[in-house]
N, C-alpha and C positions, 0 to 999 in steps of 0.2 A: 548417071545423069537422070533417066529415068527413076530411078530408085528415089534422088533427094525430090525431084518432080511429084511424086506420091507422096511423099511424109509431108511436103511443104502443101500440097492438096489435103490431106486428111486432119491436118492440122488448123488449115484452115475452116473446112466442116466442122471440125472440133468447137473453133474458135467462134463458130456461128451460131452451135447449139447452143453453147455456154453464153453466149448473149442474149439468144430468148429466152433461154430457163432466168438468164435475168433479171429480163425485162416481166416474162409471165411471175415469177417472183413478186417482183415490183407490184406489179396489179393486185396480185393475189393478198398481199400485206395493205395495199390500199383498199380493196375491199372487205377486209377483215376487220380493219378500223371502223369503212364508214360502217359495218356490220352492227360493230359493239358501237358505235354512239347511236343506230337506231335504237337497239337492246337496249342503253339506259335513255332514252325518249320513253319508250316502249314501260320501260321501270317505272318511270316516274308519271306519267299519265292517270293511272287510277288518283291520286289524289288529284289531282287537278279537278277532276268528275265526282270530287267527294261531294260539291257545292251542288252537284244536279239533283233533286230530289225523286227518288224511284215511288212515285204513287204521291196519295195526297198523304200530310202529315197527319198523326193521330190529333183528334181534337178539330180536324176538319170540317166546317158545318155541310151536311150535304145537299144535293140539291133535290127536290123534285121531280118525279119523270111520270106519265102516261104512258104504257104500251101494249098492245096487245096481246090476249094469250093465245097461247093454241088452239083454245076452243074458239076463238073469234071475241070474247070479253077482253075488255081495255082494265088496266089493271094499272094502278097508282102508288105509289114507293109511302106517301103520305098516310094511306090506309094502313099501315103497317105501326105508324105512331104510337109509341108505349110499349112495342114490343122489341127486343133486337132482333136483327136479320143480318144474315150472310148473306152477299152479294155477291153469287158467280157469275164469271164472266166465261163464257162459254162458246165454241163453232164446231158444229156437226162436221168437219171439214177434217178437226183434228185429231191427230191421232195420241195425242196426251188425254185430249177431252172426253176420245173415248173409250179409253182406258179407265177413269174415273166410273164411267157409266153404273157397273155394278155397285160402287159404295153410295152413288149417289141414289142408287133405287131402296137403298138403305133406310135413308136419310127420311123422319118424319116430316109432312109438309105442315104440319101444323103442330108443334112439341110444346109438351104442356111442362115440363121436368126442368125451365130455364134454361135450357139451350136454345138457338136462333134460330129463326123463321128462315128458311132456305128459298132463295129467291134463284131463280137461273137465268140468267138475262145470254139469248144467243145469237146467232144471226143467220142469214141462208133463206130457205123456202120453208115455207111452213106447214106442207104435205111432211118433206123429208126430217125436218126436226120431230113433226110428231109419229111419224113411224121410227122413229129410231127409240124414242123417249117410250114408245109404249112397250116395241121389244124387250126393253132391261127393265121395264115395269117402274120407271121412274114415275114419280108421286108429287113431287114438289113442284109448286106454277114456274112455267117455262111462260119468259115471256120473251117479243122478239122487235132487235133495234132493224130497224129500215138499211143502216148502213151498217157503221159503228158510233155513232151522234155519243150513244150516254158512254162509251168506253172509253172516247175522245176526252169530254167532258171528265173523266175520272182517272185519265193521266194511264190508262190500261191501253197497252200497246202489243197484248200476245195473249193468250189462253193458251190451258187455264189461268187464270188470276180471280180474285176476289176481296171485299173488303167487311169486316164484322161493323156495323154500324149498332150505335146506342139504342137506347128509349127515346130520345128526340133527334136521334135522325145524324148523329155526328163520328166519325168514323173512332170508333175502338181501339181499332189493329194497322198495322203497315199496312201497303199491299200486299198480299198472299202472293205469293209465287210457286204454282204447281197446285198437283193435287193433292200430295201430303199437306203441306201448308194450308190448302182450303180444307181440309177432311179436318185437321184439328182444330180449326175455327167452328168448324159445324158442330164439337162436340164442347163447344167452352161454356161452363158457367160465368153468371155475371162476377165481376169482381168489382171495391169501392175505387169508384173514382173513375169511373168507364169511361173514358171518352169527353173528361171534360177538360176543356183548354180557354183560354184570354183571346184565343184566333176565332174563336165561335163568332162567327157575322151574325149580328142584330139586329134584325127590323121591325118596321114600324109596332106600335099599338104593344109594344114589352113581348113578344115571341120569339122564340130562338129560331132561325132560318136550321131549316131543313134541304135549302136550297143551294148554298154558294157558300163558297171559301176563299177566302183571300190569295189561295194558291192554285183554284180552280180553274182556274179562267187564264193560264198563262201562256204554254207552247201552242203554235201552230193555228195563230189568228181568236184564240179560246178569251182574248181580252176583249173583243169586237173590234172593229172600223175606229181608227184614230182621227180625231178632230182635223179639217182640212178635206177629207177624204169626201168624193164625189157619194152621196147616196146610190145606191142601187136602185133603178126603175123596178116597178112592178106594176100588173096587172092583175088582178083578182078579184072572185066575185064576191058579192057582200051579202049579209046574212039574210038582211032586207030587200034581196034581188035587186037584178042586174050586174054591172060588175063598175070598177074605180081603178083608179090608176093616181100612184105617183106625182105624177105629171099633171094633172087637171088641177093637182094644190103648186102648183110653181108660184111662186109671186107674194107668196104667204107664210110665213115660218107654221113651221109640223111638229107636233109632238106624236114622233112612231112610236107606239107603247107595243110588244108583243106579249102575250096572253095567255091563256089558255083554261076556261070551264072548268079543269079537273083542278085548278092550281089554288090553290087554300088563300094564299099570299094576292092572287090577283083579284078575288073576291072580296078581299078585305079594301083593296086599289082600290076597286072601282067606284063608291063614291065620291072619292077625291078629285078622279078624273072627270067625272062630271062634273065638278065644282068647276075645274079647272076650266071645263071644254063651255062652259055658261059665261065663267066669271073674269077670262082674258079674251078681251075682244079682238085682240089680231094674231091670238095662237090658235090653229085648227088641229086637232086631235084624232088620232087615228088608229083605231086598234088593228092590229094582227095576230087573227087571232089563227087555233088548232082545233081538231076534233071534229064533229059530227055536226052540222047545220040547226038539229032539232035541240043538241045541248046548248047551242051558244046563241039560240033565241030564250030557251029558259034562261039563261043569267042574264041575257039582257031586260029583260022581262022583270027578274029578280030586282036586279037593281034599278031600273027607272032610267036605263043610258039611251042619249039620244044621237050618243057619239059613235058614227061611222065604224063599223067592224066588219072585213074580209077576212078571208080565211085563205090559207096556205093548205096544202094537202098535204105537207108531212112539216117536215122541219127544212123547205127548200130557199125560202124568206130568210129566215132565222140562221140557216147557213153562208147565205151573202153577204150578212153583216156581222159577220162572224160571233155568232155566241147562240147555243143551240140551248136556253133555257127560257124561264121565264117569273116574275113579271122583270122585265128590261127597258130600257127606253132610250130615243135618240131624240138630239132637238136637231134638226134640221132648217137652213136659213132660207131666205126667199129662193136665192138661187141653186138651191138644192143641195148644198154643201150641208155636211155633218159640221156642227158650231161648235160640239162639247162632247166631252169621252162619255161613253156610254154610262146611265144609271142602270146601276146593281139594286133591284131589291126596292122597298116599300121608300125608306128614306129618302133615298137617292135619287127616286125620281119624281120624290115631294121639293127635294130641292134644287133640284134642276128645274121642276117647272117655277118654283118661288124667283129663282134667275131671269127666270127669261118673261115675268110678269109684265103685263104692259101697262100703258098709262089706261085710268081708268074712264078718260073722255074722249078713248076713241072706238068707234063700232067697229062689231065683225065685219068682213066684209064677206057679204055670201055669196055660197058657193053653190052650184048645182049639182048634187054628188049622189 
């Protein structure tokens, strides 16, 4: 009795094992499945990400930048016009970047032999970047973004990267990824046909923009502020003392032009904008501008502008409305609403203001500003 008592007990143990080895079975072949249809998700995904563009395309116009060098001089990408340059993208931070360090103390800052002008664009403190740069006895101008504004801008999301730009300023090469990739750009002769594409953005007076590309301006707000969209208040002082606001033009459609003294492109604007800010009597014009107080009274000077200009301390303006370059422009309506998508470039924002012209028998209405 006892005896069949055990067999029908171990049998049953038996009969319970063998249920969970079942049931874990079961699971185990159902996780294996759902395994392999991530594995082909997982497959098939790179192409789906064939459509995202890694950097700007070759033939890309570029854009413009001011920034400082290590030595304390402001230094401009446009100065560089008629020559090619490599555009490192560079962080004291990194340890790829500073592994490059020796080739790049290599690297002539000024090569006469048609290879490119080596520019190092990094970011961080500007003590640390130049003791580092002296240690490896690097030679080529270091110059340094406030954040990462021109990396944003240039669709560079890691260092090292870099990009071989033209004679007029249009990008050559892919984006460079690493230091091999940027060391063989450093050592390329010109070749026919550098960097020339139908995507080259054109502005005004027949000059090829050195500044924007149609692919420039796209991830992570790089288009600016869409039509509809509440302007951004500000406060800032003006070049003519005291300071302005925003907000004291309420009630009046704005033309925000942003600016900048070192920009080749806005210096050719600015007569226009005077026409403009003369010759439409209910549009008030207002530049935002960048740089040093003493340069942006010489161009105002230069030009004859009698048009309101503040200045922003870095790119903190120019970052609220999403697009960290320049010359750009917004029309803004009485009620402070953004009316129309931002103008790119000399054209753009001749025809934006030709839109929004007024009738010609009605006055400014003045303002105290």
């Amino acid at each position: 009795m006892l005896g069949r008592a055990a067999a029908w007990a171990i049998a049953g143990v038996g009969g319970w094992f063998g249920y969970q080895l079942f049931v874990q079975n079961g699971r185990l072949l159902l996780r294996i499945e759902a395994l392999e249809e991530e594995l082909a998700t997982l497959a098939e995904s790179p192409e789906s990400d064939d459509s995202t563009p890694l950097g700007l395309q070759v033939g890309s116009a570029f854009f413009d930048f001011a920034l400082p060098t290590l030595s304390g001089d402001t230094m401009t990408l446009s100065q560089w016009t008629g020559r090619r340059v490599l555009l490192i993208f560079f962080n004291q931070e990194c340890a790829f970047c500073r592994q490059m360090l020796p080739d790049l103390a290599q690297l002539e800052p000024d090569p006469r032999d048609g290879r490119p002008v080596p520019l190092v664009v990094s970011t961080g403190d500007t003590e640390a970047n130049r003791q580092l740069m002296d240690s490896y006895g690097v030679r080529c101008p270091v110059l340094l973004q406030e954040h990462d504004e021109v990396a944003q801008l240039c669709w560079v999301d890691g260092t090292p990267m870099g990009y071989l730009l033209d004679e007029q300023g249009t990008t050559a090469s892919p984006l460079a990824v690493g230091a091999e990739a940027i060391l063989a750009l450093a050592n390329a002769r010109p070749f026919n046909g550098a960097g020339t594409s139908e995507q080259v953005r054109r502005f005004g007076n027949g000059y090829t923009s050195t500044r924007f590309s149609p692919v420039t301006l796209s991830p992570n707000k790089r288009e600016g502020l869409p039509a509809g969209t509440k302007a951004p208040g500000f406060r800032l002082p003006r070049v003519d003392g005291g300071e302005l606001s925003l907000d004291e033009l309420r009630g009046q459609r704005v033309l925000l032009v942003f600016w900048d003294p070192e920009c080749q492109f806005c210096h050719e604007l600015a007569p226009n904008l005077e026409q403009v800010y003369r010759g439409i009597p209910d549009l008030r014009v207002l530049i935002v501008s960048r740089g040093g107080a003493e340069a942006n009274r010489t161009a105002i000077i230069e030009h004859g502008l009698t048009i309101p200009v503040v200045l922003q301390r870095h790119w903190e303006i120019s970052r609220a409305y999403g697009i960290l370059a320049t010359p750009i422009a917004y029309l803004i309506d009485e009620g402070g609403t953004i009316a129309a998508p931002v103008a790119v470039g000399i054209d753009e924002i001749l025809t934006l203001t030709a839109a929004a012209k007024a009738p010609a028998n009605r006055t400014r209405a003045e303002v105290v500003i």
